[in-house]
C-alpha positions in Angstrom: 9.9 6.3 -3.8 8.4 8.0 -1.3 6.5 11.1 0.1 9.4 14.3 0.7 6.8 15.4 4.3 6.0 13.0 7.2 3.8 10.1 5.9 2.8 6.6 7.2 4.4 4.6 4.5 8.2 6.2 5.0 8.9 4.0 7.5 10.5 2.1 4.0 13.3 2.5 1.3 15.3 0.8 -1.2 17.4 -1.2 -0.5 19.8 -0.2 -2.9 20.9 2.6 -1.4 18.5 5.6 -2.1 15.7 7.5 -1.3 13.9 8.9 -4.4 11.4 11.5 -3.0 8.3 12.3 -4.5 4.6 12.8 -3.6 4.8 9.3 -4.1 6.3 7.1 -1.7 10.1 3.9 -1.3 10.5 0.8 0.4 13.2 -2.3 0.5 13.0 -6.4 0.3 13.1 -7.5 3.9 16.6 -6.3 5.2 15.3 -2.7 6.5 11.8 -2.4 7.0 10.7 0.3 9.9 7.4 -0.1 11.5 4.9 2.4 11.5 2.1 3.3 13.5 -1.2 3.0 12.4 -4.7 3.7 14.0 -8.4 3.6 12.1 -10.4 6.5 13.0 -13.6 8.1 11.6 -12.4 11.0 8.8 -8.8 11.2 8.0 -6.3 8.8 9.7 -3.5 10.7 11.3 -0.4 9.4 9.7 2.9 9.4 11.2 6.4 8.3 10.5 9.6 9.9 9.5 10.5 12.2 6.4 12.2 11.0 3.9 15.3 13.3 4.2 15.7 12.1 7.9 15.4 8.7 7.2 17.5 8.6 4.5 20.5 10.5 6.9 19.3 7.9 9.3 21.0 5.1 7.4 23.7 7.0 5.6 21.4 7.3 2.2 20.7 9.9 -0.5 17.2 11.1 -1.7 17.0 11.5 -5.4 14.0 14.0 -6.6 11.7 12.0 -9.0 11.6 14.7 -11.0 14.9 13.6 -12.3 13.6 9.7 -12.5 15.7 9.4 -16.1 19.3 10.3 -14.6 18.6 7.4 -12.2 16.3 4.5 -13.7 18.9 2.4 -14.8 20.5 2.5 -11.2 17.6 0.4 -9.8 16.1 -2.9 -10.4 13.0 -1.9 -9.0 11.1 0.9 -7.6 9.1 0.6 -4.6 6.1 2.6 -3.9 4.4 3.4 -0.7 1.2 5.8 -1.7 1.0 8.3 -4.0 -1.0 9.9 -6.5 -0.8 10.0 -10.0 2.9 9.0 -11.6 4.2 10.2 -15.0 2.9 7.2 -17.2 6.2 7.6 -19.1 7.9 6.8 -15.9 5.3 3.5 -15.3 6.7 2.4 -18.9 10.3 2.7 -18.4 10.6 1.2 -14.8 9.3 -1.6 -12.6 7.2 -0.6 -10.2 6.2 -2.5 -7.6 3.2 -1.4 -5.1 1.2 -2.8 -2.6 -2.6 -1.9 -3.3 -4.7 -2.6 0.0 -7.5 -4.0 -2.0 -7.7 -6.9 -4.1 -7.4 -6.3 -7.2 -8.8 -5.9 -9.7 -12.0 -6.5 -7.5 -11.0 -3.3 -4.9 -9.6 -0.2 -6.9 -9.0 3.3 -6.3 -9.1 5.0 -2.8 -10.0 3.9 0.7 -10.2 0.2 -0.5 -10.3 -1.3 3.3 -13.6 0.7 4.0 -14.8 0.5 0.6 -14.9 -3.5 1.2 -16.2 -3.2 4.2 -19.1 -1.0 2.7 -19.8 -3.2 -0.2 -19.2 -6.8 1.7 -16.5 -7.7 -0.5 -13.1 -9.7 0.9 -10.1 -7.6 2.4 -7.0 -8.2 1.3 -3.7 -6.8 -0.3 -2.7 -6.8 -3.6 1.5 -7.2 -4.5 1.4 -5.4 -8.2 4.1 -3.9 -11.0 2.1 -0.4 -11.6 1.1 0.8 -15.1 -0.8 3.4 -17.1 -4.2 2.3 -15.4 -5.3 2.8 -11.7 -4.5 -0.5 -9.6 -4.8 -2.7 -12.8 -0.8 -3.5 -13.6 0.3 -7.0 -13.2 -0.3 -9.2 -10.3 2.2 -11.0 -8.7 0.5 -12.2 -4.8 -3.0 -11.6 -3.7 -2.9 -12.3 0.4 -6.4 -11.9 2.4 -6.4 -10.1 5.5 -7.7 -12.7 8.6 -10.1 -11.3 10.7 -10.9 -13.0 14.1 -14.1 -12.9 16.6 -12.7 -10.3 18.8 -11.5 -7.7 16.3 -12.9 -4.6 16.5 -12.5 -2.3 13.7 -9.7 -0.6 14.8 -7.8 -3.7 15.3 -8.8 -5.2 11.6 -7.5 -1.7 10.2 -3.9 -2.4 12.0 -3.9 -6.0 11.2 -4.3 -4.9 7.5 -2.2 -1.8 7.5 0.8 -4.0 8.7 0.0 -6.8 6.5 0.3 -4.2 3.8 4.0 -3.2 5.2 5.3 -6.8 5.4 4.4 -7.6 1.8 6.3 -4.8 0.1 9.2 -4.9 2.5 9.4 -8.8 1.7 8.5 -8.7 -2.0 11.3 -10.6 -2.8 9.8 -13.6 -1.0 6.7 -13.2 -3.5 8.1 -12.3 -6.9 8.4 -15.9 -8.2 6.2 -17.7 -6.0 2.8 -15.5 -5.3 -0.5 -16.6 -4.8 -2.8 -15.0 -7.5 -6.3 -15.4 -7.1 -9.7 -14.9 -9.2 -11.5 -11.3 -8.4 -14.2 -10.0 -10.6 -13.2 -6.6 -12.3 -14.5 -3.6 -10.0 -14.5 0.1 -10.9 -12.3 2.3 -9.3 -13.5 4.3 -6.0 -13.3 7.9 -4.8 -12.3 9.0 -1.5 -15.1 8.1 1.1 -17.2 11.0 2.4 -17.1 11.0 6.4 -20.6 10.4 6.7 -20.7 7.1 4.9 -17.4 6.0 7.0 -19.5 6.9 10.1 -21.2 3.3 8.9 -18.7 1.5 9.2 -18.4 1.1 12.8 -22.7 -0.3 12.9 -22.1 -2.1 9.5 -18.4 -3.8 11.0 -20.2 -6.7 13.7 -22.2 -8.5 10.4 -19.2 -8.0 8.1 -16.7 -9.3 11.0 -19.7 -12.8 11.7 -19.8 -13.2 7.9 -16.0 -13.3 6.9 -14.6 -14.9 10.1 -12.5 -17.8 8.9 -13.6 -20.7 10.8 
């Protein structure tokens, strides 16, 4: 699934042949993944990538409107997601939906995980997840932590983990049966971050990079 305007994340689609567009978001196992671009800045990132229509006509595919999710569901194995917001919790039940949360869950919930962690001092990772009825707490299937290295800067961290992200749920085959899952405390679910606390970041980033460098 995936957003129907330009968005990072449709750079991905399934890889059974169709495009369901949404305000949600589609991606494949490891035959067709696209990059994206990604940069970190201060406020909102600019995201970029193609629609979904021109992708799809890109590789000879249709879009399906999720709207119409029941004509379809049994036509797919699984459902890839790649952001959203809020999906019909009828639609969680009846499919398998896979995301990729960049948090780790169920430590790092909700919105702007990567800078909530960095705010709070918590580890940065990605979470490999089936979706349900509650935010970022369906079933786990491969936690993977984001490296960071002495001469990251944020920016750099941001892309390491954005692409980290993208590999992940374009390989998820390689993950299904054989993921790591690993012990986080329960967290509550974040909001948005407001631009002045993200203005932090960059001062709090230099004793948050010295403490979680992996030897």
């Amino acid at each position: 699934m995936t957003f129907h305007i330009k968005k990072r994340k449709t750079c991905c689609f399934d890889s059974s042949g169709a495009i369901a567009s949404t305000s949600h978001s589609s991606s494949p196992p490891s035959r067709a993944v696209r990059r994206a671009t990604c940069s970190f800045s201060i406020g909102r990132p600019k995201l970029t990538g193609p629609a979904s229509s021109s992708l799809a006509n890109r590789f000879g595919l249709k879009t399906l409107p999720i709207e119409d999710w029941r004509s379809f569901r049994g036509d797919f194995e699984f459902f890839l997601l790649c952001g959203s917001g809020l999906i019909d919790p009828e639609f969680c039940r009846a499919a398998r939906i896979v995301n990729c949360h960049p948090g780790l869950i169920p430590q790092s919930r909700g919105l702007d995980a990567f800078k909530w962690a960095i705010h709070d001092d918590l580890p940065i990772g990605n979470t490999l997840h089936f979706i349900d009825h509650q935010l970022d707490l369906g079933e786990v299937f491969h936690h993977q932590i984001t490296d960071i290295f002495p001469e990251d800067n944020l920016a750099s961290f941001a892309e390491r983990h954005y692409m980290a992200e993208i590999h992940l749920l374009s390989h998820l085959d390689s993950y299904l049966e054989d993921g790591t899952i690993l012990d986080f405390a329960m967290g509550d679910p974040r909001k948005r971050m407001s631009r002045e606390t993200e203005a932090l970041l960059v001062h709090r980033f230099d004793a948050y990079k010295e403490k979680h460098t992996r030897p």
